[in-house]
C-alpha positions in Angstrom: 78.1 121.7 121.2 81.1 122.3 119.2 81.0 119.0 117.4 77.2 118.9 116.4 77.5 122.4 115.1 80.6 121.0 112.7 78.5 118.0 111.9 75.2 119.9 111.2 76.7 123.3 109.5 74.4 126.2 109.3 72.0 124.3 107.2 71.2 122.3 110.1 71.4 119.6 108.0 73.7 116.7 108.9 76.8 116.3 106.5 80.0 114.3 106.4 81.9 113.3 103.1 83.5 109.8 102.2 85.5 108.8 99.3 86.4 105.2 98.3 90.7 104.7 98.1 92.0 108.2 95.9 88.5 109.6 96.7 89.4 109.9 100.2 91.3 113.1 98.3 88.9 114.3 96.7 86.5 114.5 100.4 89.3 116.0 102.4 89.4 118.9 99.7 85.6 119.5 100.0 85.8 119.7 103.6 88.6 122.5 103.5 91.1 120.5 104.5 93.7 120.9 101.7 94.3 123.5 98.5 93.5 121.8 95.3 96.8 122.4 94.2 98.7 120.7 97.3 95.9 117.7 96.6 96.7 117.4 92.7 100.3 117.5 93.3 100.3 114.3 96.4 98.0 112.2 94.3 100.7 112.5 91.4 103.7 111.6 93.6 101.2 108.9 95.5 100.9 107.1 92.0 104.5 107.1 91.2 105.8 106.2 94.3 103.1 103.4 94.2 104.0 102.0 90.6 107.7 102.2 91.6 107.1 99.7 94.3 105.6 97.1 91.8 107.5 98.2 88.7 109.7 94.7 89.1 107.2 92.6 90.4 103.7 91.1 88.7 100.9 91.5 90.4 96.9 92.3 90.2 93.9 92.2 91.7 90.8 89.9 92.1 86.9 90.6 92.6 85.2 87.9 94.7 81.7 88.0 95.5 79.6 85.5 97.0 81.8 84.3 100.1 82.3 85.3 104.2 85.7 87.4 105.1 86.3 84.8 106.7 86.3 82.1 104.3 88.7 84.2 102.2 91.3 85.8 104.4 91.8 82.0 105.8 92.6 81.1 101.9 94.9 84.0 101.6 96.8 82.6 104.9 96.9 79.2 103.2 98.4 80.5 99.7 100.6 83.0 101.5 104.2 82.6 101.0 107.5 84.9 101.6 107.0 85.2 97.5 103.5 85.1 97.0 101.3 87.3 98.7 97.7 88.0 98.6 95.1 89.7 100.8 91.8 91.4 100.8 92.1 94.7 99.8 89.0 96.5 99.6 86.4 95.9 102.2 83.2 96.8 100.1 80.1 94.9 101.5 79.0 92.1 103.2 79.7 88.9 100.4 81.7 91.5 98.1 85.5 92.2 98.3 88.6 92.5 96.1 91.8 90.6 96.5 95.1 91.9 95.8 98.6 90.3 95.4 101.3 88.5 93.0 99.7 87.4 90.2 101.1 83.6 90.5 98.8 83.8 94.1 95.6 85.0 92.6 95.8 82.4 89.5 96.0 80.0 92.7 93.0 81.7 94.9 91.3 82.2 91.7 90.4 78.5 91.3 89.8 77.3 95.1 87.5 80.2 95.5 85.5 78.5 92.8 85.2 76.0 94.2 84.3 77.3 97.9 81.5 78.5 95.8 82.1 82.0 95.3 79.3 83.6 92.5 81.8 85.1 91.1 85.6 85.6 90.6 87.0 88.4 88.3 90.4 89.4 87.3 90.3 93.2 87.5 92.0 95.1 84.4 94.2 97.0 86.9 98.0 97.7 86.5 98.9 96.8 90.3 97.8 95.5 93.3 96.5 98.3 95.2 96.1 98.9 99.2 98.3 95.9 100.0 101.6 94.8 101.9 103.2 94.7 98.4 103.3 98.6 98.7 104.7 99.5 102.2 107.8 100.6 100.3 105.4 103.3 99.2 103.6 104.3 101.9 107.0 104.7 104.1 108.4 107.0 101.7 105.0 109.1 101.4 104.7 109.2 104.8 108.3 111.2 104.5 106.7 112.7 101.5 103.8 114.7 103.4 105.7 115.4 107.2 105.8 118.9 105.9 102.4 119.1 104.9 99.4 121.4 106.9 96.0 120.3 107.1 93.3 122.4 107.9 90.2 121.2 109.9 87.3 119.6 108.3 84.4 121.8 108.3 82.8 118.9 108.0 83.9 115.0 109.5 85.7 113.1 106.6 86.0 109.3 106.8 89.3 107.3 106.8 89.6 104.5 104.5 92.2 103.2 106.6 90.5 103.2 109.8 86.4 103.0 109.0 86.6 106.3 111.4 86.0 109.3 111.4 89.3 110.8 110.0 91.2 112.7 113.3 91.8 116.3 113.7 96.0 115.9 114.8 97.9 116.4 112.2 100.4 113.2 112.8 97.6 110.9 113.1 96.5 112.5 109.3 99.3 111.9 107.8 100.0 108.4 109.3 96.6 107.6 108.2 97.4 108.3 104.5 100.6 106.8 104.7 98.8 103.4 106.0 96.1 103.7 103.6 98.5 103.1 100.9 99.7 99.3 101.8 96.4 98.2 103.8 93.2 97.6 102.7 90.0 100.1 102.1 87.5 100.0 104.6 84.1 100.9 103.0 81.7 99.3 104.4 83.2 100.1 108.0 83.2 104.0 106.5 79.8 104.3 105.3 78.8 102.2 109.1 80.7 104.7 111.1 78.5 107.7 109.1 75.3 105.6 109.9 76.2 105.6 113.5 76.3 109.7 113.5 73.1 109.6 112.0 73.5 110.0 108.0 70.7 108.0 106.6 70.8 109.6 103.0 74.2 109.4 100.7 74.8 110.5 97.7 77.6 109.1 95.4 79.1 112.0 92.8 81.3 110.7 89.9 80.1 108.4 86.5 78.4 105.6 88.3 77.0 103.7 90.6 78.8 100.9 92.3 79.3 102.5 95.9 75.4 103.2 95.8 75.2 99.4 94.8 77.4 98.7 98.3 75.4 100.5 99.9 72.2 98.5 98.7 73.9 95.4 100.3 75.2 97.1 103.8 71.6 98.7 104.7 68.8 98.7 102.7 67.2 101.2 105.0 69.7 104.2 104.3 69.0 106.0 101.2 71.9 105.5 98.4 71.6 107.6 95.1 74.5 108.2 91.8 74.6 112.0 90.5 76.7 111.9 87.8 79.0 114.9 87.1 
């Protein structure tokens, strides 16, 4: 049918691309959906209207590994406050996730995480607090930002980092999707499940390293997960 011929391409080989957070750019170039140009210009005005959001406030982020979801977003409801926020903001893998919010929360998470047991707790080197509510400012005002923008359709499925999904072919639903993506958290490990499910067993992780392949070693040691580095 329609669908398995945009899945398997000529090639007959079965494709779909995935990028983690601004990578989710970068896929929905290399599946046609956008002009480099149009891509290079929203990631700019992305990042300004993100920093503008944060510019008065002090936040970071926080890498915990070791701990259940569980176990950390009922911290994060614990520490929350109308001032102090914090929140898991990337969903990497099972035991792995990062933490984003006002710096006085994560100095407070920091320490109880410790001593839930967490293996490890590291402040990131970051100059905000990325894919949280801190941003929504941000991602209503890029939503405005890309109303007037045309997508093309995949030639190939793209994952959402919003959703864990497959990325959908109506043009609102795009664009709300982007603008969400910008204040809530990045779904990876729901991402590279969703591929799984449509039968992708081998990935390949292009950039200069190798910490989504590392994921990937920790979400199904079955699949095939292998760095190229451009």
């Amino acid at each position: 049918d329609v669908y398995k011929r945009q899945l398997y391409g000529q090639s007959n080989q079965l494709r779909a691309y995935c990028g983690y957070s601004i990578g989710q750019y970068t896929a929905m170039y290399h599946a046609g959906m956008l002009p480099l140009d149009v891509v290079i210009d929203l990631i700019f005005k992305r990042a300004e209207l993100m920093n503008d959001a944060l510019k008065n406030i002090s936040t970071g982020m926080l890498a915990v590994i070791g701990l259940a979801e569980e176990t950390i977003i009922e911290l994060c409801e614990k520490i929350n406050t109308s001032n102090n926020q914090i929140q898991i903001s990337n969903f990497n893998c099972y035991g792995q996730y990062t933490l984003s919010g006002n710096l006085n929360a994560i100095d407070s998470i920091a320490n109880s995480l410790e001593k839930l047991g967490a293996k490890k707790v590291l402040k990131l080197n970051v100059e905000g607090a990325w894919h949280c509510k801190l941003l929504k400012s941000a991602s209503i005002k890029f939503r405005r930002l890309i109303d007037s923008i045309n997508f093309s359709d995949a030639n190939v499925p793209v994952l959402d980092n919003y959703s864990g999904n497959i990325l959908s072919k109506d043009s609102i639903q795009i664009r709300n999707s982007l603008a969400k993506h910008i204040s809530n958290p990045v779904k990876w490990e729901s991402c590279i499940r969703t591929m799984e499910k449509i039968g992708v067993d081998s990935f390949v992780e292009l950039g200069y390293g190798q910490v989504l392949s590392k994921f990937g070693f920790f979400i199904n040691r079955k699949l095939s997960f292998k760095p190229f580095y451009i």
